[in-house]
C-alpha positions as CSV (number, residue, x, y, z in Angstrom):
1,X,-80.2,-64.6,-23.3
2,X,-83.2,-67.2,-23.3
3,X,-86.0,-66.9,-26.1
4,X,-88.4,-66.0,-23.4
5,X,-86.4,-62.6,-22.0
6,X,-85.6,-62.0,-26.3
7,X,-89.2,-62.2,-26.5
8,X,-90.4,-60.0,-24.0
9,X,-87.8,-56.9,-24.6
10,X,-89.2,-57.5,-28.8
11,X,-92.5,-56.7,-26.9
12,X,-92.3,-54.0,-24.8
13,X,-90.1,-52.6,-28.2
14,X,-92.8,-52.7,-30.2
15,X,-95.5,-51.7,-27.3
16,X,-93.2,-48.4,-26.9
17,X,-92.4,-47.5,-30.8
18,X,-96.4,-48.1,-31.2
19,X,-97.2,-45.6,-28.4
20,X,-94.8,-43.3,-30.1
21,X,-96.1,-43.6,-33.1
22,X,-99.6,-42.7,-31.8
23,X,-98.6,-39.8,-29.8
24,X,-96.2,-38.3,-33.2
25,X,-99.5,-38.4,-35.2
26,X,-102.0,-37.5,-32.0
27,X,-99.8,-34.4,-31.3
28,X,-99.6,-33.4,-34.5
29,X,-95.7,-33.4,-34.6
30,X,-95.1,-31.6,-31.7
31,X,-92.1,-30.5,-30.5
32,X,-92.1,-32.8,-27.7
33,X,-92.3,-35.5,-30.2
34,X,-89.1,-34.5,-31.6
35,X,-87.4,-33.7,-28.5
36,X,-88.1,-37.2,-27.9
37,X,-86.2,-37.9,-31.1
38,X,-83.1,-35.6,-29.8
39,X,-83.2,-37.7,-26.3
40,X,-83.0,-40.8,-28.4
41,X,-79.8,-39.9,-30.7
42,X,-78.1,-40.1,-26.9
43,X,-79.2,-43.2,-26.1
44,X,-77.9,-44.9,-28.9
45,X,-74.6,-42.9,-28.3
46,X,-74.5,-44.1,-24.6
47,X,-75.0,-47.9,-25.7
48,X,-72.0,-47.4,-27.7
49,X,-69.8,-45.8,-25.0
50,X,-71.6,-48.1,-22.5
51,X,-69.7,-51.4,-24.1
52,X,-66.1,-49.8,-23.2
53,X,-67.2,-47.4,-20.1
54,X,-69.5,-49.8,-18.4
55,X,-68.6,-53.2,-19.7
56,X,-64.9,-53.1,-19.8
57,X,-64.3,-50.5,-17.5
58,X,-61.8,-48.0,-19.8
59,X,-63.5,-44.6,-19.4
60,X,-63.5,-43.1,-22.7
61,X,-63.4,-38.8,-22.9
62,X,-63.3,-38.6,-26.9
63,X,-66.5,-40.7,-27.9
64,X,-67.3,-37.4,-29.6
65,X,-64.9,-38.7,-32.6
66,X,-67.3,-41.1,-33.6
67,X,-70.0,-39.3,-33.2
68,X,-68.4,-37.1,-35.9
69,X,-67.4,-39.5,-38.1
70,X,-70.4,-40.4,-38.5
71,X,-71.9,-37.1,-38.7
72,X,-69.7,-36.2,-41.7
73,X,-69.7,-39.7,-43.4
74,X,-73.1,-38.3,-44.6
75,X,-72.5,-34.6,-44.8
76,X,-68.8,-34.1,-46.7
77,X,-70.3,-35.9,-50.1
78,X,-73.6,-33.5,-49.8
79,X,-70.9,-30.9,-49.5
80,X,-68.8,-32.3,-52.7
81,X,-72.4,-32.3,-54.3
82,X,-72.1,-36.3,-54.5
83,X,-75.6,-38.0,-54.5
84,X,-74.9,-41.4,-52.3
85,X,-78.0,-43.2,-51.0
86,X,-78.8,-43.0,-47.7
87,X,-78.6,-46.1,-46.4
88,X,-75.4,-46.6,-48.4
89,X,-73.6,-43.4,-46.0
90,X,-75.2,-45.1,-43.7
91,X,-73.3,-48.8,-43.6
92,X,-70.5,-46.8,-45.0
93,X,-70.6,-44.4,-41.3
94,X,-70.5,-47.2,-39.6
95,X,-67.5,-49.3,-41.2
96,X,-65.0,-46.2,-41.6
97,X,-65.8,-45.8,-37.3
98,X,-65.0,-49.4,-36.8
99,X,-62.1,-49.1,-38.8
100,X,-61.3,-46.3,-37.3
101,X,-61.6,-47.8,-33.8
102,X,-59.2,-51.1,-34.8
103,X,-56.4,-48.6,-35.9
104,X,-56.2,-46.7,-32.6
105,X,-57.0,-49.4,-30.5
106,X,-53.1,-51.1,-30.5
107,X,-51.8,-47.6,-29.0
108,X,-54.8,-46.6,-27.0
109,X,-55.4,-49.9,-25.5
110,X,-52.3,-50.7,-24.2
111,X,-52.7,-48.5,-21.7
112,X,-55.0,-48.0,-18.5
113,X,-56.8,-45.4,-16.3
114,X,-55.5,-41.9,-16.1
115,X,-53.5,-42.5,-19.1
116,X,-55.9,-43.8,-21.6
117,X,-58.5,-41.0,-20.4
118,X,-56.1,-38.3,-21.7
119,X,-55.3,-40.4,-24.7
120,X,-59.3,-40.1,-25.5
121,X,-59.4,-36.7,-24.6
122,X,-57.1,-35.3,-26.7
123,X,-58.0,-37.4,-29.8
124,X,-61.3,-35.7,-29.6
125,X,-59.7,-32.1,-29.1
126,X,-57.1,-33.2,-32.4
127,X,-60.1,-34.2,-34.6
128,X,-62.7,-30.9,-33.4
129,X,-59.3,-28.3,-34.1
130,X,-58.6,-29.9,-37.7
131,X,-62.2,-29.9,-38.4
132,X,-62.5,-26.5,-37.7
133,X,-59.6,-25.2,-39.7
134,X,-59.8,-27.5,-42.7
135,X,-61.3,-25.8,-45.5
136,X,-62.1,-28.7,-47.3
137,X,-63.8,-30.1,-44.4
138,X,-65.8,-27.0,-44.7
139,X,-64.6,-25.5,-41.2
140,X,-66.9,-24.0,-39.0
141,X,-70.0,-22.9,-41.8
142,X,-70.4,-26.2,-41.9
143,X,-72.7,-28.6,-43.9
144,X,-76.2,-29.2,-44.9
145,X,-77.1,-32.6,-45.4
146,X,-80.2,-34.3,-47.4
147,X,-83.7,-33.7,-45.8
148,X,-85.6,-36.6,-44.8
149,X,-89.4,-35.8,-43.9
150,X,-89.7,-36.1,-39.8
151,X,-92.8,-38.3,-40.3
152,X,-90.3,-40.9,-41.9
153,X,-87.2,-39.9,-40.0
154,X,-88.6,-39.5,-36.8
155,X,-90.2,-42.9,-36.2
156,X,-87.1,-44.6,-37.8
157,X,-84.9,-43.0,-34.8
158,X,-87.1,-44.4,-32.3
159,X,-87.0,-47.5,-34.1
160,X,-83.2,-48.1,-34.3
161,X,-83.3,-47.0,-30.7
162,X,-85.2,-50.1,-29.5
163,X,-83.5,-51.9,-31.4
164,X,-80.2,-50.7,-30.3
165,X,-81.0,-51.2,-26.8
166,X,-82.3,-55.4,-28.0
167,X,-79.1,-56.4,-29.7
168,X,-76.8,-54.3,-26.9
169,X,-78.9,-56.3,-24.4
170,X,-78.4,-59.9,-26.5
171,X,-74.9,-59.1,-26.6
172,X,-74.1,-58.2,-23.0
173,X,-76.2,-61.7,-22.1
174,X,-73.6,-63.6,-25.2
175,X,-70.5,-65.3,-24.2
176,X,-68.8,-62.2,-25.4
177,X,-70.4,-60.2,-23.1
178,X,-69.5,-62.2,-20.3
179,X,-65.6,-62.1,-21.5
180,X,-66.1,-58.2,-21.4
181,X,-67.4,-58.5,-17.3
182,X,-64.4,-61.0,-16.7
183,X,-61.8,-58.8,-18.6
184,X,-63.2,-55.5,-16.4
185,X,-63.8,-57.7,-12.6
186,X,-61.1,-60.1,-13.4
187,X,-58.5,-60.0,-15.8
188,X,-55.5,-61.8,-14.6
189,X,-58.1,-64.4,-14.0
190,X,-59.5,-63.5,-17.3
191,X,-56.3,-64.0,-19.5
192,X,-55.8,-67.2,-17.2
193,X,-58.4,-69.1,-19.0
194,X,-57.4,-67.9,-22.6
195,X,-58.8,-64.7,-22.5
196,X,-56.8,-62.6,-24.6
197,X,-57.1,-58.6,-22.9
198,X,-56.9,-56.7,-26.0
199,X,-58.7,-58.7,-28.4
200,X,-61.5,-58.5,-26.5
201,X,-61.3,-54.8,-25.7
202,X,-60.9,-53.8,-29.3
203,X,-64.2,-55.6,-29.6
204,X,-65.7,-53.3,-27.1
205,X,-64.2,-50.2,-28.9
206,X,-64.8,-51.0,-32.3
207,X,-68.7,-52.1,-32.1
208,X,-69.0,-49.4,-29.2
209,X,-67.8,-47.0,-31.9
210,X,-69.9,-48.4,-34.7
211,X,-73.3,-47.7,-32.6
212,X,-72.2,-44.5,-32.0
213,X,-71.4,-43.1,-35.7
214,X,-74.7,-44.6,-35.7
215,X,-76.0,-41.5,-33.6
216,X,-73.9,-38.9,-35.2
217,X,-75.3,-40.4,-38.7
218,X,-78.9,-40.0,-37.3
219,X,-78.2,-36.6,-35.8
220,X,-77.0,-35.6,-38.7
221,X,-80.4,-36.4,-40.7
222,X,-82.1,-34.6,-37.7
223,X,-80.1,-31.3,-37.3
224,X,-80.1,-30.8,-41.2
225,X,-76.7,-29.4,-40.7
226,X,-73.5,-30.4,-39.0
227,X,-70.3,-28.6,-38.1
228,X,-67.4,-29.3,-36.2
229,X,-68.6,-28.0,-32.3
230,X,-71.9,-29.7,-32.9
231,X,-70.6,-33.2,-33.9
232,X,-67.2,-32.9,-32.4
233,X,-67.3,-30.8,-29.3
234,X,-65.6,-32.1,-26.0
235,X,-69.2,-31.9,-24.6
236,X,-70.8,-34.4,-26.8
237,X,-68.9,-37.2,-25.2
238,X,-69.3,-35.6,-22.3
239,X,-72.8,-35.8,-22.3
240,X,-72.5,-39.2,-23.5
241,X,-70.4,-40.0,-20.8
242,X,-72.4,-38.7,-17.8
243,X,-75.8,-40.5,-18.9
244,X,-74.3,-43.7,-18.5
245,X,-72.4,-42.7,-15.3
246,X,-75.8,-41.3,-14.0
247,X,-78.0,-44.1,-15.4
248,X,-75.7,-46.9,-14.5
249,X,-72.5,-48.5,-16.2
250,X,-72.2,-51.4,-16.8
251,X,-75.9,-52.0,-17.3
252,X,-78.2,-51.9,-20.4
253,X,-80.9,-49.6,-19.1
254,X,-78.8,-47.4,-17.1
255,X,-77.7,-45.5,-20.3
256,X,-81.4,-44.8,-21.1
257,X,-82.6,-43.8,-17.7
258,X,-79.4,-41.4,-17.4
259,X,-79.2,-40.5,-20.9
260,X,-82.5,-38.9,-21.5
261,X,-82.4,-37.5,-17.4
262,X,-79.5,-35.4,-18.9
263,X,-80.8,-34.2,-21.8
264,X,-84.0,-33.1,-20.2
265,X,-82.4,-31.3,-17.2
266,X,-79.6,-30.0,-19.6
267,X,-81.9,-28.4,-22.1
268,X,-84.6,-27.4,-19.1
269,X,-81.6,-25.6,-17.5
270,X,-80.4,-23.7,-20.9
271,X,-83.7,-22.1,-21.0
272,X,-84.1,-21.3,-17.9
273,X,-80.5,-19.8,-17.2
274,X,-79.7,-16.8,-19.5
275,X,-75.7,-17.3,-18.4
276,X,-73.5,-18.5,-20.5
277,X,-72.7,-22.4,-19.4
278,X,-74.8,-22.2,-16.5
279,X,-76.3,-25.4,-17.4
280,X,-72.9,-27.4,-16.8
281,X,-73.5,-26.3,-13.3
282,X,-76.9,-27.7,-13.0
283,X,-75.3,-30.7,-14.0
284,X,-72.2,-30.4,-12.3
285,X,-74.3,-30.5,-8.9
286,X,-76.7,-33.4,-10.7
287,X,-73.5,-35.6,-11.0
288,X,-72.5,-34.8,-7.7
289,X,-75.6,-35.7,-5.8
290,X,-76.0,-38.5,-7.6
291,X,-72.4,-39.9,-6.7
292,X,-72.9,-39.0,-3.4
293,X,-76.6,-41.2,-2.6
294,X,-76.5,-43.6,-5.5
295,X,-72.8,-44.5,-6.3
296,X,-73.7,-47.4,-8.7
297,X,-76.2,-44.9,-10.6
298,X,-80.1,-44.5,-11.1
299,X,-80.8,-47.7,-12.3
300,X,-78.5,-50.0,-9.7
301,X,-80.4,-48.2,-6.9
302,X,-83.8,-48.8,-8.2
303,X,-83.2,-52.6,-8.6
304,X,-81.5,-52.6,-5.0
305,X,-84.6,-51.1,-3.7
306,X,-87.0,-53.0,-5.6
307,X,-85.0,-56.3,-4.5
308,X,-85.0,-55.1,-1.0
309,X,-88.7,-54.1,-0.7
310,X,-89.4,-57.7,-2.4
311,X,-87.4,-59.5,0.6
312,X,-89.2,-57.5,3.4
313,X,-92.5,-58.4,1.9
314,X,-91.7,-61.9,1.7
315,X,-90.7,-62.4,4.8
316,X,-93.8,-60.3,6.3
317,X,-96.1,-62.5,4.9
318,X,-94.5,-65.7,5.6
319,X,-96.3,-67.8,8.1
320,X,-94.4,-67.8,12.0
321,X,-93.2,-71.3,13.1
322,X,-94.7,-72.6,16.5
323,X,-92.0,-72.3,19.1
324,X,-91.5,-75.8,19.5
325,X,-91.0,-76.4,15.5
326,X,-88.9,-73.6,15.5
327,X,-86.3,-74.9,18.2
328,X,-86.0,-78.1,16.3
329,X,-85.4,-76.3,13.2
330,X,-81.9,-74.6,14.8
């Protein structure tokens, strides 16, 4: 990524966390000022799913684990009544989901499609069940964690959002990025020119799973409390999942177009349907119509558009060759 494009996205970063900014303290902290917040935790989730999902291509149904992880990294020593610093829990989150990732990834990566979706699912159905039994994990009452003032906390998420979205975009554009496109397009032809499969995958999963105890760690600071079906329900990575699927995978800005287009017609849909669940149907028909017109997702189609609406202006408003100048041409 050139200095010039590292530039720009630090500027529109900065233009965007200043307009926040001015709306959290015009609005007087507002709820759509923190619902902002909310749609931003998922972001940063679907950057992190994004790197194995869209990059590598191995779809991932338990991304909900590290979301937990880093949920409880900060909540089990509140529970034990142990006073760690914040920002200590916070590198700490982070290294115990990478860790995490390395030791599954010899079983889990060794094997492909179907297989390795299962193998995702059920880790995430494993960790939510002991969770929810354990008494010293606190089962299902759950924790309450430190409380952070939402005029700090609230700025700070949008923050490490941009930011986020910067270094996933940097790293997509490194040479490591490009070993993740050639391992998911190509990789017989990958591993032909030294690529080594796994190694690079286990990159994908272990800083993919790193960002996103990131969001469980943030969530955690903005719930106040976390439990097992809020951090490790099936449904968070499902949701995680889908934004990128909607927004785009394999693309930076897909995850944000289709992460917060979930989240608002998700929590639209809860409070405007009284039945139980009925929001999964909203999206179940979202998904569906979006697979059906825009395959590649949200983002992918708006570029194709844009691309194509740039190409018939361009050619409209070139100048016609005489006929004569034209035959000599061909």
């Amino acid at each position: 990524m050139n200095k010039k494009r590292m530039l720009r996205a630090f500027a529109a970063g900065l233009i965007i966390f200043a307009a926040y900014l001015a709306y959290l303290h015009g609005s007087n902290m507002s709820y759509y000022a923190s619902f902002i917040v909310y749609i931003c935790l998922f972001l940063i989730a679907g950057q992190g799913w994004n790197l194995l999902g869209g990059y590598i291509g191995e779809i991932s149904f338990g991304h909900a684990v590290f979301f937990g992880i880093g949920a409880y990294t900060l909540a089990l020593p509140s529970g034990y009544g142990i006073d760690i610093p914040i920002p200590v829990t916070l590198v700490l989150s982070m290294l115990i989901s990478g860790l995490f990732a390395l030791a599954i990834s010899y079983p889990l990566l060794r094997i492909r499609g179907l297989n390795f979706l299962v193998g995702t699912f059920g880790l995430g159905v494993v960790f939510l069940n002991v969770f929810k039994s354990s008494k010293q994990l606190f089962a299902n009452k759950g924790v309450f964690v430190p409380f952070v003032s939402p005029q700090v906390l609230y700025p700070l998420i949008v923050g490490v959002t941009i930011i986020t979205v910067i270094f996933v975009t940097y790293l997509v554009n490194s040479n490591l990025g490009l070993s993740f496109r050639a391992v998911r397009d190509v990789p017989e032809a990958a591993e032909m020119i030294g690529i080594n499969l796994y190694k690079t995958k286990t990159q994908a999963l272990v800083i993919g799973a790193m960002i996103t105890s990131l969001a469980g760690f943030l969530y955690a600071l903005y719930s106040m409390h976390v439990s097992p079906n809020a951090t490790f329900d099936p449904a968070i990575s499902n949701d995680i999942l889908l934004g990128s699927y909607i927004g785009g995978c394999g693309t930076v800005l897909g995850p944000v177009i289709g992460g917060a287009v979930i989240i608002i017609i998700q929590e639209t849909a809860r409070s405007a349907i009284t039945i139980t669940g009925g929001h999964n149907l909203v999206l179940g028909i979202m998904l569906v119509v979006v697979m059906m017109t825009m395959k590649e997702g949200i983002w992918v189609t708006i570029q194709k558009l844009v691309d194509k609406l740039g190409k018939k202006k361009g050619s409209s408003s070139g100048k016609k060759l005489p006929k004569e100048k034209t035959e000599v041409i061909r």
